[in-house]
C-alpha positions as CSV (number, residue, x, y, z in Angstrom):
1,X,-18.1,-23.0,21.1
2,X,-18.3,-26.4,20.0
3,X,-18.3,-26.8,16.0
4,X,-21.7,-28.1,14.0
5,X,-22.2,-31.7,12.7
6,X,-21.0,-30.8,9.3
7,X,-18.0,-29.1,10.4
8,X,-16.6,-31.9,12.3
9,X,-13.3,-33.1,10.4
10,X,-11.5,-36.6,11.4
11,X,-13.4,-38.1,14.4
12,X,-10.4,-38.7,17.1
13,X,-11.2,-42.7,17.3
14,X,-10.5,-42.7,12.8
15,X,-7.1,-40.9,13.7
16,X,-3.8,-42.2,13.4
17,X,-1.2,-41.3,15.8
18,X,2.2,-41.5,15.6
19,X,4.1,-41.5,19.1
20,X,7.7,-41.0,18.7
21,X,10.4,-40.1,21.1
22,X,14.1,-39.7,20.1
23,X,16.7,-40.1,22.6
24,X,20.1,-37.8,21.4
25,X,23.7,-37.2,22.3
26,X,22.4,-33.8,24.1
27,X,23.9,-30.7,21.1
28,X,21.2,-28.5,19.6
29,X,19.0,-29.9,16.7
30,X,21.2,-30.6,13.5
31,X,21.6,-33.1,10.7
32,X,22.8,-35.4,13.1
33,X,22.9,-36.2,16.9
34,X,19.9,-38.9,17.5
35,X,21.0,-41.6,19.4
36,X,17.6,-43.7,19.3
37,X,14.0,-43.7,17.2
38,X,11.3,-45.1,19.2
39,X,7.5,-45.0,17.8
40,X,4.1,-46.3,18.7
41,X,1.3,-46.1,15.7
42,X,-2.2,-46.4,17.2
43,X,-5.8,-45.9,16.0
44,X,-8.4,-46.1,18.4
45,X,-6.9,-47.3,21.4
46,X,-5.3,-50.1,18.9
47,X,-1.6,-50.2,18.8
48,X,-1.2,-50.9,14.5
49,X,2.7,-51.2,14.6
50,X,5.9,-50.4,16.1
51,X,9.2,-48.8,15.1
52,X,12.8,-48.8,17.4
53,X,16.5,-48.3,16.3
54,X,19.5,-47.0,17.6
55,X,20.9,-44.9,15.2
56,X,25.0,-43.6,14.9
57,X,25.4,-39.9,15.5
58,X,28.6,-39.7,14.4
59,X,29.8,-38.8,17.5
60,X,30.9,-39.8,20.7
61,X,28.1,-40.1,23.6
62,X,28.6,-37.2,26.4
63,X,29.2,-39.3,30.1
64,X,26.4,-37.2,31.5
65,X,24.1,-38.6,28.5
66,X,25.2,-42.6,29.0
67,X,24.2,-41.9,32.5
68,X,20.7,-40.8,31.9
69,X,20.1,-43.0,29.0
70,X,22.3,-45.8,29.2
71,X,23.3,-45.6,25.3
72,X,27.3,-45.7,24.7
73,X,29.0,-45.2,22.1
74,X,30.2,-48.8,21.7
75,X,26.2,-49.6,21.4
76,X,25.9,-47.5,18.5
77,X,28.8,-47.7,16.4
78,X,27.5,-50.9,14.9
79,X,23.7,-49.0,14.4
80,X,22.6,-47.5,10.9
81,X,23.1,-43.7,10.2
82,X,20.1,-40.9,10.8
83,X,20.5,-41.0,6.1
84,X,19.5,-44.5,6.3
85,X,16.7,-44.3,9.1
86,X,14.9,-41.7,7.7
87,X,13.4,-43.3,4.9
88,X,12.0,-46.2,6.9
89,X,10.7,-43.6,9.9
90,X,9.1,-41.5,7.2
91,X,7.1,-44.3,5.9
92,X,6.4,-45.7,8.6
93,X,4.7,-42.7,10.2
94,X,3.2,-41.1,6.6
95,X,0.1,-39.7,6.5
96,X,-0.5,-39.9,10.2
97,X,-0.4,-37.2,13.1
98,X,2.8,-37.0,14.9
99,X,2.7,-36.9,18.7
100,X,5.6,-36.4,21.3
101,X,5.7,-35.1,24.7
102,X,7.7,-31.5,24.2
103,X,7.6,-32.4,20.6
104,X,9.4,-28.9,19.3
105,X,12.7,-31.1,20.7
106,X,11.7,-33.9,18.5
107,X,10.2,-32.5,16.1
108,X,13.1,-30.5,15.7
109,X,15.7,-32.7,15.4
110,X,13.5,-35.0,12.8
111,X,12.9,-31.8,10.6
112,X,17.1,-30.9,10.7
113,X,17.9,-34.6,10.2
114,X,15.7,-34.6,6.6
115,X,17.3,-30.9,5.8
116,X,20.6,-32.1,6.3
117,X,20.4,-35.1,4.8
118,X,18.2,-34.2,1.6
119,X,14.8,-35.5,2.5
120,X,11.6,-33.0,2.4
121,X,10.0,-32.7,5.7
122,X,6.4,-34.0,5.4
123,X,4.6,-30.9,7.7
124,X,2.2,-33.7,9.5
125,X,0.1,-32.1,12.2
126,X,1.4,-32.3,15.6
127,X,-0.1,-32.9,19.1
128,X,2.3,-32.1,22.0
129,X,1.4,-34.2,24.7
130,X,2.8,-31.5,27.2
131,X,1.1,-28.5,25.9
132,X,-1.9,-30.6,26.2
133,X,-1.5,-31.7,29.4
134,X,-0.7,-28.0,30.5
135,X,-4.4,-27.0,29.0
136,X,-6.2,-30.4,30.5
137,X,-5.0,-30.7,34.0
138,X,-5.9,-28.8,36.8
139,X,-3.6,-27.9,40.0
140,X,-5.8,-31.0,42.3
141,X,-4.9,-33.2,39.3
142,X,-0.9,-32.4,39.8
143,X,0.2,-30.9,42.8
144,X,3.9,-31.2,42.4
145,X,5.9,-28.1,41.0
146,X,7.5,-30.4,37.6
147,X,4.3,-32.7,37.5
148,X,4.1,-32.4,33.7
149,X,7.2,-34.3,32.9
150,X,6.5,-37.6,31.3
151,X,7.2,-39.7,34.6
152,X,5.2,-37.7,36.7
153,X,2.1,-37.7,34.2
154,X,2.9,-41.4,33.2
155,X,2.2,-42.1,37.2
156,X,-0.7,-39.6,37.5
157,X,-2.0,-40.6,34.4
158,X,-1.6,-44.6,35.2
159,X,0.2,-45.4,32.2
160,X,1.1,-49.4,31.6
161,X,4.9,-48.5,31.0
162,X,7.1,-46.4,32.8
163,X,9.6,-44.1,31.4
164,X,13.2,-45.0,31.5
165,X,14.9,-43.0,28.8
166,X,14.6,-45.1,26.2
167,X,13.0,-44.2,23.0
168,X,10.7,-47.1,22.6
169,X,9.5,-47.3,26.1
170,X,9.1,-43.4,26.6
171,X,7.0,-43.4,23.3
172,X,4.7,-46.6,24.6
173,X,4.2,-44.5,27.8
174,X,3.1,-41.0,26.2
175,X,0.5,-43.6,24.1
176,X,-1.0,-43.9,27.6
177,X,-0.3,-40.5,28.7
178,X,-2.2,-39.6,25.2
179,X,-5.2,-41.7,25.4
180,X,-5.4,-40.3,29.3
181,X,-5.6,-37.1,27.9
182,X,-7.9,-37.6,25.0
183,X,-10.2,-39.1,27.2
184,X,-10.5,-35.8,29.4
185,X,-11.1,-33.5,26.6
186,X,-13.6,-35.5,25.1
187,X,-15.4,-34.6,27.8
188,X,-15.2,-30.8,27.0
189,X,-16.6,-31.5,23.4
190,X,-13.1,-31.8,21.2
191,X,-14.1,-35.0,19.2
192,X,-12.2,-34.2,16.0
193,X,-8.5,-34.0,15.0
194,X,-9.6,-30.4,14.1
195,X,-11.1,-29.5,17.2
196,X,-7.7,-31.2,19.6
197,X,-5.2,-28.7,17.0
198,X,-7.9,-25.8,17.6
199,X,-7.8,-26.9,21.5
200,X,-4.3,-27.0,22.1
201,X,-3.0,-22.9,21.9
202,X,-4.2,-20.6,24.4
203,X,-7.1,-18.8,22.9
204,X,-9.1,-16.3,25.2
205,X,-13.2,-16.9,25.5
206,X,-13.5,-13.9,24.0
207,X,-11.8,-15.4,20.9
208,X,-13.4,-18.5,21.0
209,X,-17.0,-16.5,20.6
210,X,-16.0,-14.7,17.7
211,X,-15.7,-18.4,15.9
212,X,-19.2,-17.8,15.0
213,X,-18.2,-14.9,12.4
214,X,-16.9,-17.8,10.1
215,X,-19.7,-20.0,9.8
216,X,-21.8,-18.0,6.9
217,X,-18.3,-18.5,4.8
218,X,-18.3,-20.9,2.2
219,X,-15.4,-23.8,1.9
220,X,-14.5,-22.2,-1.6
221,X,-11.3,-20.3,-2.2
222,X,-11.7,-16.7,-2.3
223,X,-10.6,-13.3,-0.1
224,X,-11.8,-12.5,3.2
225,X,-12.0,-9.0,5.2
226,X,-12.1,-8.7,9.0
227,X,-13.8,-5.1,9.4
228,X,-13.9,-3.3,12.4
229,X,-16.4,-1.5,14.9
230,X,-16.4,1.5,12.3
231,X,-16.8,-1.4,9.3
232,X,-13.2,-0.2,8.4
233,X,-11.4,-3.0,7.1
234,X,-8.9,-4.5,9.3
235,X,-6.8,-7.3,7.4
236,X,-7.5,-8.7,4.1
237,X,-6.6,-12.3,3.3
238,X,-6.8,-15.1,0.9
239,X,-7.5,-19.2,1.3
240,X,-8.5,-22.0,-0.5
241,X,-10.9,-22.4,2.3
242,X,-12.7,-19.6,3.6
243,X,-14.8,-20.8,6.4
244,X,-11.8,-22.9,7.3
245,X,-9.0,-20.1,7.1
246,X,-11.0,-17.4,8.9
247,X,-11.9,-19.8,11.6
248,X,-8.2,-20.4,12.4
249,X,-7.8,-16.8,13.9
250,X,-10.4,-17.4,16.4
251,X,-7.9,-20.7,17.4
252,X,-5.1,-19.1,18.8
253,X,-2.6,-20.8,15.8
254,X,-1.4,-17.4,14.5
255,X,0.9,-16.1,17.7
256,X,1.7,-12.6,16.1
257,X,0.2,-9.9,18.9
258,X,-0.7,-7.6,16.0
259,X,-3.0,-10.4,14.4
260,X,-4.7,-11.0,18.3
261,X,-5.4,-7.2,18.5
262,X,-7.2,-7.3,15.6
263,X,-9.2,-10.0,16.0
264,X,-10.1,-8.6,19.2
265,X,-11.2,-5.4,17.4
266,X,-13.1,-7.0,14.9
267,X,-17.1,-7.1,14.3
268,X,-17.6,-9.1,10.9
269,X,-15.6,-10.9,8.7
270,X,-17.0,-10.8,4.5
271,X,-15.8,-13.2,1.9
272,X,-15.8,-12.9,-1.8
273,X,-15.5,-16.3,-3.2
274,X,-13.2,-16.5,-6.2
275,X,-13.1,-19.4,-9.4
276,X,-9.6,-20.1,-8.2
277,X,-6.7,-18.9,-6.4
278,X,-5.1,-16.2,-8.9
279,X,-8.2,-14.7,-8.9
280,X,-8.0,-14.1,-4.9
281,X,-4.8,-13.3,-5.3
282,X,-5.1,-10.6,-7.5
283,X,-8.1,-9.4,-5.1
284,X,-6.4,-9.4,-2.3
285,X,-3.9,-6.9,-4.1
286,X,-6.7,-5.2,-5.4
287,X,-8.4,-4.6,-2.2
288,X,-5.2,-4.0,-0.3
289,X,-4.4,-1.0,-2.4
290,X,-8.1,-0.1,-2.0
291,X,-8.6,0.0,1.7
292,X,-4.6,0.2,3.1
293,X,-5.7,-2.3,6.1
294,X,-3.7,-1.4,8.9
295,X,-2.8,-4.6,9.8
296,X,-1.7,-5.6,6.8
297,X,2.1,-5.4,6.3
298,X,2.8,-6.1,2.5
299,X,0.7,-5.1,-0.9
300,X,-0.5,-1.6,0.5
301,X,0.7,0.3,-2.6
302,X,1.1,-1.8,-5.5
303,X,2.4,1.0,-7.4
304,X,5.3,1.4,-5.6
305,X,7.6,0.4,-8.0
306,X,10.7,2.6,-9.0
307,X,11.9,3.1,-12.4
308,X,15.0,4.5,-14.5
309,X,14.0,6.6,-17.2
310,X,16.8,9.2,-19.2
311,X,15.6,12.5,-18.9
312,X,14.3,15.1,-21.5
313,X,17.0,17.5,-22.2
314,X,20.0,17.6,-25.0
315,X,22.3,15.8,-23.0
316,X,19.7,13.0,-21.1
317,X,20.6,11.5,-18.2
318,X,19.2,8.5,-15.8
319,X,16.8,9.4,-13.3
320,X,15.0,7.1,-10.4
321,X,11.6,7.7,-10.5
322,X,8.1,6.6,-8.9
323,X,6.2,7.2,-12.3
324,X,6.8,4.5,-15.1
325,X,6.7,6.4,-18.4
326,X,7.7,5.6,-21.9
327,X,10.7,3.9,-22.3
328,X,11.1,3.1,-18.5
329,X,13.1,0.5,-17.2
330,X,12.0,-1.1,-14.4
331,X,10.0,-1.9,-12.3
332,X,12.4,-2.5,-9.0
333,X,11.6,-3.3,-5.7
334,X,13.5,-0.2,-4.3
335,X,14.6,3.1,-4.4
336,X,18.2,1.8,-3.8
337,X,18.0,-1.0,-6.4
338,X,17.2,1.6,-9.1
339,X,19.9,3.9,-8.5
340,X,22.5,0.9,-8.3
341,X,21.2,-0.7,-11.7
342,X,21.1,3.3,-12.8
343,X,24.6,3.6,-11.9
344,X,25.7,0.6,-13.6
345,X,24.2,1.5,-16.9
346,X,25.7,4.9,-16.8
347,X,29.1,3.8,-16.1
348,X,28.6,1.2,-19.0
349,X,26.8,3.4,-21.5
350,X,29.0,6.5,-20.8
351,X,26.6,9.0,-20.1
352,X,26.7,11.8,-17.7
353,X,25.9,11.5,-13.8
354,X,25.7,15.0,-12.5
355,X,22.5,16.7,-12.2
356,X,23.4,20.0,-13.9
357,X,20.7,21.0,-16.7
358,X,23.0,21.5,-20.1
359,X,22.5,23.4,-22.7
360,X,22.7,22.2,-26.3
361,X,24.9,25.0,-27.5
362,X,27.4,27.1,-26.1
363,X,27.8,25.0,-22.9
364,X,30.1,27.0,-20.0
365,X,30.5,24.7,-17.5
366,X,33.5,23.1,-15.4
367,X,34.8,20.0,-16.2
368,X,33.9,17.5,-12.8
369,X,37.0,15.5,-11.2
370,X,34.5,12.2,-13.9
371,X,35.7,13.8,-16.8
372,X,39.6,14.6,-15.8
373,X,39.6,10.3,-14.8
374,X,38.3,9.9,-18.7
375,X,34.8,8.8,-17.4
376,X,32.7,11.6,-18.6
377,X,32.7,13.4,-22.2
378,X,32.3,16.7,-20.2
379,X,29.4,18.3,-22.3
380,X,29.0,20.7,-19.6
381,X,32.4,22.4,-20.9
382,X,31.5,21.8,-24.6
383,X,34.1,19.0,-25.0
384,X,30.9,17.0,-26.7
385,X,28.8,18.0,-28.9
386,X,24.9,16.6,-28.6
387,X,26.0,14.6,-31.7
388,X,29.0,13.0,-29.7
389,X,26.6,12.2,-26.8
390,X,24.0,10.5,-28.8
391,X,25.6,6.9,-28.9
392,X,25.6,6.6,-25.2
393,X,21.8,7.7,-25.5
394,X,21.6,5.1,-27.8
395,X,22.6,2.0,-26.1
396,X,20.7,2.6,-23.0
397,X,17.3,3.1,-25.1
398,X,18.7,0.0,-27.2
399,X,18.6,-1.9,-24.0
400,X,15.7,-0.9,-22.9
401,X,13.9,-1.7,-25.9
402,X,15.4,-4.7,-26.3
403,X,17.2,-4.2,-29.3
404,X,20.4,-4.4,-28.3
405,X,22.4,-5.3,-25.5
406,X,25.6,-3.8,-26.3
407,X,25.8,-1.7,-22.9
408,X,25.7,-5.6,-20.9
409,X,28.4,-6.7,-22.5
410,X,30.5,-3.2,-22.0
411,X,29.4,-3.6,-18.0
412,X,31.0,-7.1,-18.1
413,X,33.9,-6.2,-19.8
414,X,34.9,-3.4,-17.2
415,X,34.4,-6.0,-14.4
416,X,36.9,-8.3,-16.1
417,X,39.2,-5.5,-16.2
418,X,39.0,-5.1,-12.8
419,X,39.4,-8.6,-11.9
420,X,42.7,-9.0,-14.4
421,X,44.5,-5.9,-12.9
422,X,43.7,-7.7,-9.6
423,X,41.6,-5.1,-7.9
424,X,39.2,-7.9,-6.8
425,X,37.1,-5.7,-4.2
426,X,36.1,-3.2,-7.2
427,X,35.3,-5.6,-9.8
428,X,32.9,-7.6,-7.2
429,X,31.4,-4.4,-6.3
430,X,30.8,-4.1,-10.1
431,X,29.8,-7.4,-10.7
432,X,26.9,-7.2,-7.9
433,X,25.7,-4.0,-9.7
434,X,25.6,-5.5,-13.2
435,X,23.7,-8.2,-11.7
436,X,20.9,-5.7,-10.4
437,X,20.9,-4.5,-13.8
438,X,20.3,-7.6,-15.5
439,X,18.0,-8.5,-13.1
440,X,15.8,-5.6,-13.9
441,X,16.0,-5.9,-17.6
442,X,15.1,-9.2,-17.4
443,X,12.2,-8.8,-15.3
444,X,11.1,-5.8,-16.7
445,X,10.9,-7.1,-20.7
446,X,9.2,-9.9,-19.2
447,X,6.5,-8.1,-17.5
448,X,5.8,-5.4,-20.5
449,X,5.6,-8.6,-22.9
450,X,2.7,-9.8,-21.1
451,X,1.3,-6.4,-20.6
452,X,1.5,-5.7,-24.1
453,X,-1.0,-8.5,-25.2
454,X,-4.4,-7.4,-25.5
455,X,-5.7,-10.2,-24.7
456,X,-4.6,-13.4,-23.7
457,X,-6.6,-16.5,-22.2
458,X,-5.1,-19.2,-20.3
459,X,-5.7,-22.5,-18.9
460,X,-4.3,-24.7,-15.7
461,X,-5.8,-28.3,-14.8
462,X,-7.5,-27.9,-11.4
463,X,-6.2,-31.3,-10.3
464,X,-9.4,-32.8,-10.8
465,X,-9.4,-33.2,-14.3
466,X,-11.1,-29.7,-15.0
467,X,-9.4,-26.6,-16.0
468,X,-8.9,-23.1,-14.4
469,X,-8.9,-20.2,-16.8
470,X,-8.1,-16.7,-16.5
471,X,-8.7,-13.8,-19.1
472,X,-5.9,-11.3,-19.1
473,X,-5.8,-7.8,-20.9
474,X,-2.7,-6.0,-20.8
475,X,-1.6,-7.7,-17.7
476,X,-4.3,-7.7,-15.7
477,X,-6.7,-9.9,-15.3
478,X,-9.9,-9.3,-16.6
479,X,-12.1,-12.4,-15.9
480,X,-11.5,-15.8,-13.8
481,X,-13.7,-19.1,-14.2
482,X,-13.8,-22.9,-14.2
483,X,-14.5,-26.2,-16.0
484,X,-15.1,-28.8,-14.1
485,X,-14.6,-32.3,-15.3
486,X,-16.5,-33.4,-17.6
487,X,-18.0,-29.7,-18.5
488,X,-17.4,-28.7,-22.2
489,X,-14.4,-25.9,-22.0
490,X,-14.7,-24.0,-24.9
491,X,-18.1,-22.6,-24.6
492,X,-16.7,-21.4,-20.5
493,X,-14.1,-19.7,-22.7
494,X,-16.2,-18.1,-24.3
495,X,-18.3,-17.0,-21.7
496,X,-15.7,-15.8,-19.6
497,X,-14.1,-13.7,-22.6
498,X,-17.5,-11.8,-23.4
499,X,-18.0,-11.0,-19.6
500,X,-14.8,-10.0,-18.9
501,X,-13.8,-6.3,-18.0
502,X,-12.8,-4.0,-20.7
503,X,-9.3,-3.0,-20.1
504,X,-7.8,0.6,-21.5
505,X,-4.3,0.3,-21.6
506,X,-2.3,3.3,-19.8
507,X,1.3,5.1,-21.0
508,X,4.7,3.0,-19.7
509,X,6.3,-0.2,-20.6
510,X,3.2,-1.9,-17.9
511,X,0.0,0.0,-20.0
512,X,-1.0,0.9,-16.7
513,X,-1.2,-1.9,-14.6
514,X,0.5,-2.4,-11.3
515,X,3.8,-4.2,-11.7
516,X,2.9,-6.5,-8.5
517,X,-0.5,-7.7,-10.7
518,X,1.7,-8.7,-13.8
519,X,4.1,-10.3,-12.3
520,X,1.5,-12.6,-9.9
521,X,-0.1,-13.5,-13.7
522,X,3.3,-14.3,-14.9
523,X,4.1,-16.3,-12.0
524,X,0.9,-18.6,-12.7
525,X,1.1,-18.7,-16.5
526,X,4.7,-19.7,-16.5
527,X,3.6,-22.8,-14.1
528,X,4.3,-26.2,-15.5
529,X,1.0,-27.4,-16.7
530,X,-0.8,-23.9,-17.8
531,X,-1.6,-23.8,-21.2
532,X,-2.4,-20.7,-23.6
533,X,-5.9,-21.4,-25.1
534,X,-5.7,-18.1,-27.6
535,X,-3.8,-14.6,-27.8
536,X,-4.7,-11.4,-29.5
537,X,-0.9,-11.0,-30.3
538,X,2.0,-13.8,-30.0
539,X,3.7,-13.1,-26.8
540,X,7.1,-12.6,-27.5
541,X,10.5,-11.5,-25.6
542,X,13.0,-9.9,-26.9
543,X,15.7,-11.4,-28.7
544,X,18.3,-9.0,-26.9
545,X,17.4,-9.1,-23.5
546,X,19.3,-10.4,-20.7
547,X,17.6,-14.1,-21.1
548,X,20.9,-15.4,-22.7
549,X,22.7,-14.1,-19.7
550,X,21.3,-16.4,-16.8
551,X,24.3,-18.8,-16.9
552,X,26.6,-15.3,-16.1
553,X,24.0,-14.5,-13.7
554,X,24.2,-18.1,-11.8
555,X,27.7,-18.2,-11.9
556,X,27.9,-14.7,-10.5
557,X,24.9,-15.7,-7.5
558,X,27.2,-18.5,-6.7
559,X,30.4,-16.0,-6.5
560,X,28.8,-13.9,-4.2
561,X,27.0,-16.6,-1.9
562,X,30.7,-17.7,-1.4
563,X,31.5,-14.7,-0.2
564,X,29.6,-13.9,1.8
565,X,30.3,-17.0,3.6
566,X,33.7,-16.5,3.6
């Protein structure tokens, strides 16, 4: 199914191709190991420019290599480094489409070279002249078993050079092999850079029909919904570009079999356009939790966060629950992160761990082995009064509330304890649990600040010289929509804030709203660039959270990366 006029992306003759081959010393992709950059840039059948270099691998050239390449390792000592090549390849090849027969190799060792050596990868598309010469030729074209290697489809193909394991000559041959190639699918209808990338997976006819499902979409950002035969929703989604996104799965570029059985089950797809992408992305949760698509794999239950809360009795302990309440801490990701981060805050704190239900007077219990090692107060056996027990109460509640932090700094004391008498394996067990604490007091002040607000109203430039805004009550947002340059902002404001949905805030430290939701707004409003426009309420921190602790925490990440690698 061959796209409309006004779908048609870059026309194939306005593209610029890159042809690059890399010759190496033969080990698996890594920072270093290419032996020779040879590249062709052409534009409609015009060759614009050429790039060629040895390059020094740091490392001596395998016999078996010299033999099929003819590169030693005399001819390379003298040749820049891969650090020093990079920079001029990159530029040389920017903005253009990278092409390479079996270009995962290449590809490969390119993407390494810039992670090893601190360069970022530039993502360019990528034809592979072998996967398209797989989906273009026919068994009359190439009889021979191997007939898709770059000398056999260079002599098929009646390209001008011949390959000879050299960089630059292999890459002016797979310009002809390319053009060839081009040529023959032009034929079928692929005149666009967009219709080759869609062209070159293996996509069923069956898929290739269902493009049609994507062409009422607009090119806006927003959600999208595949439903099924039962208009149950399948997979929900978000892009920048509906029409664009949704028609990928019809392609064959997403490989996961779970994502090609359901676009094989699917009838329709419907879009909801959005003013900007928090306000799909908050959909997308929304709708998630709504309709628990089953081929969705993340988001299903945004209110699955756990919480540690002290329990309501004379002598409270901490308890991992599902329901955030007053005075909560939390949320965490896990059940198993709550009970470490419960753990640790008992042990600093001093308050009970068993599960026992005890009295406030005339306790008759029996002392645990806890309170014989001094680490419990052993109110079950009426060794501590409710009086006794209420400073441990105390600092947990204080911490929580962000009054005080006094329970942190008895945490990090025990761990330097442990690490003094030398009993390293203890203290680093402690140390990894203090950080899950601190982790989820950080996050957990920072998310009921913002949920505490009544309202709040933010903007973020668009990148156009306009501005995105969002309304946000309580932590959730409440109402999304646009300026674009040159449109007055203040009166959008306005408008967005008397439209917006009237939010009741719910019991906890979130009001109600889904941990996952407040911490996708605080995500976007802590962006550099967003600014606040107006707030019911200053939004504040507290003063005695963890915050001051995140040079601890880094040096504590590093400890445990190191490790770990050890």
């Amino acid at each position: 199914m061959q796209l409309a006029f006004d779908e048609l992306g870059t026309p194939l003759r306005d593209t610029t191709f890159v042809v690059v081959d890399l010759e190496t010393t033969g080990a698996p992709p890594g920072p270093d190991g290419i032996t020779e950059i040879g590249a062709v840039k052409v534009r409609g059948g015009e060759v614009l420019g050429e790039f060629a270099t040895l390059v020094d691998p740091r490392a001596p050239i395998p016999p078996q290599i010299v033999a099929l390449t003819g590169i030693t390792t005399a001819m390379v000592q003298a040749a820049p480094r891969i650090e020093r090549v990079l920079p001029a390849f990159l530029e040389f090849a920017a903005g253009s489409v990278l092409v390479a027969h079996n270009a995962g190799f290449d590809v490969g060792f390119l993407r390494a070279a810039c992670q090893g050596h601190g360069y970022t990868w530039p993502r360019p598309p990528v034809v592979c002249t072998l996967k398209l010469a797989r989906r273009v030729l026919s068994g009359q074209d190439s009889p021979r078993k191997q007939s898709h290697r770059l000398s056999a489809l260079a002599e098929l193909l009646g390209a001008r050079t011949k390959p000879t394991h050299r960089a630059l000559d292999d890459a002016r041959a797979t310009v002809d092999v390319l053009h060839a190639l081009l040529e023959r699918v032009g034929s079928i209808g692929v005149q666009s850079l967009e219709e080759l990338l869609d062209y070159l997976p293996d996509v069923t006819p069956a898929q290739r029909r269902k493009r049609g499902m994507a062409a009422h979409l607009p090119e806006r950002p927003g959600v999208y919904l595949f439903r099924g035969p039962g208009d149950e929703v399948l997979y929900v989604g978000t892009a920048s570009n509906l029409r664009r996104r949704v028609r990928q799965y019809f392609t064959g570029s997403d490989s996961r079999g779970r994502i090609r059985e359901m676009v094989g089950l699917a009838e329709r797809v419907d879009g909801i356009e959005c003013a900007h992408a928090l306000e799909a992305q908050v959909r997308e949760l929304r709708l998630l939790a709504a309709h628990r698509p089953a081929y969705n794999r993340r988001s299903k239950n945004p209110r699955k966060a756990w919480w540690v809360v002290l329990t309501d009795e004379a002598f409270p302990r901490l308890s991992v629950v599902r329901q955030e309440r007053d005075g909560a801490l939390g949320p965490f990701g896990s059940q198993a992160r709550a009970k470490i981060a419960a753990d640790a805050l008992a042990g600093a704190a001093g308050l009970r761990t068993c599960t026992q239900r005890i009295p406030a007077r005339d306790p008759r219990g029996t002392p645990c082995v806890l309170a014989e090692l001094g680490k419990c107060g052993a109110p079950c056996a009426g060794r501590q009064s409710v009086r006794e027990y209420e400073p441990a109460v105390r600092l947990v509640t204080d911490l929580v509330a962000g009054t005080g932090n006094d329970a942190l700094h008895a945490a990090r004391a025990h761990v330097d304890a442990l690490a003094d008498a030398e009993h390293f394996e203890q203290a680093a067990r402690r140390r990894d649990a203090l950080v899950t604490l601190l982790r989820g007091v950080d996050r957990g002040h920072r998310l009921a600040a913002l949920a505490a607000i009544p309202e709040l109203v933010a903007a973020a430039p668009d990148g156009a010289r306009g501005w995105e805004f969002a309304v946000i009550r309580h932590g959730r947002l409440a109402s999304a929509g646009v300026a674009r340059r040159g449109v007055p902002p203040m009166p959008v404001v306005d408008a967005l804030v008397a439209s917006a949905e009237t939010v009741l805030p719910g019991p906890g430290p979130l009001r109600g709203a889904a941990a996952e939701e407040v911490g996708l707004i605080l995500r976007w409003l802590t962006r550099p660039g967003v600014r606040l426009v107006r707030a019911a309420t200053p939004w504040a921190e507290p003063a005695h959270g963890a915050g001051k602790w995140q040079p601890w925490l880094d040096r504590a990440a590093t400890a445990t990366t190191l490790e770990n690698v050890g």
